[in-house]
N, C-alpha and C positions, 0 to 999 in steps of 0.2 A: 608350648609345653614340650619337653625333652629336649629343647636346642639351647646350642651353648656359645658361648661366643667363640670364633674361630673356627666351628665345625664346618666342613664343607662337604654336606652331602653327594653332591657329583665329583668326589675323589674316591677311587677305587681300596683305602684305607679306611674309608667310614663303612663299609661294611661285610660283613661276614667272609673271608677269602682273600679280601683285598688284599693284605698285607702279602700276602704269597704272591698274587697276580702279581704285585710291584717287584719282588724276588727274582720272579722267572721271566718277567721282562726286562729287569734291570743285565740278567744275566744274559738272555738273549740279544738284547741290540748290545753291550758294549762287551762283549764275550768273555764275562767271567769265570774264570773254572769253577770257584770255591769261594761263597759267601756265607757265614757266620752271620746269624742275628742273634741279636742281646736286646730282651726285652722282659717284661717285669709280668706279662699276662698272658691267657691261654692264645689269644688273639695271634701275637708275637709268635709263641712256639707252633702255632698252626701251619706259619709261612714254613717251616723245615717238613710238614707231611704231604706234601703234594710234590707231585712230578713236575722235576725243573726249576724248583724252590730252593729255600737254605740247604747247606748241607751237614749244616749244624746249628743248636739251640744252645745257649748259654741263658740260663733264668738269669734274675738280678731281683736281691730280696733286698735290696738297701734302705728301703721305705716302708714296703709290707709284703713279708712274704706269705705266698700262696701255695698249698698244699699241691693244688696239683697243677703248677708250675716246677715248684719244686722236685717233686714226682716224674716228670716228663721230660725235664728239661736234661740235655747233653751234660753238661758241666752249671752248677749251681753258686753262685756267689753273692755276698750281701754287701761286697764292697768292691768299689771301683781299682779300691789300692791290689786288692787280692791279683784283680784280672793284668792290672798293668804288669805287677811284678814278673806274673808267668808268661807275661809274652815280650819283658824286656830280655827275655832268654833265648828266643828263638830268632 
């Protein structure tokens, strides 16, 4: 009951925090200044509220958007074409 195919519980993604843990470690061992996550759920925007995490949230309602995703998130977008365009400019 509640398992899905492909879940793997002893990944630090399956649960509560993870996604940040992954963030501030990713940024830690390969010394990233500035990472951006783009994600569709509160999970997602979690990893930018913790110390050493994203340093920005970008929602993505392309599927289904979520109030308070939408709400929370840095920059909001419901399409992929949106995000490209603004960053074939930088």
């Amino acid at each position: 009951p509640g398992a899905s195919p492909g879940h793997a519980p002893a990944e630090p993604t399956s649960r509560a925090g993870g996604k940040a843990k992954v963030v501030a470690d990713l940024k830690a061992s390969r010394g990233y200044s500035t990472v951006v996550m783009i994600g569709d759920g509160a999970t997602d925007m979690e990893a930018r509220d913790v110390p050493g995490g994203a340093d920005a949230f970008i929602g993505f309602g392309g599927i289904q958007v979520r109030d308070k995703v939408k709400a929370g998130a840095d920059w909001f977008v419901t399409s992929f074409d949106e995000l490209m365009k603004a960053l074939a400019g930088c």
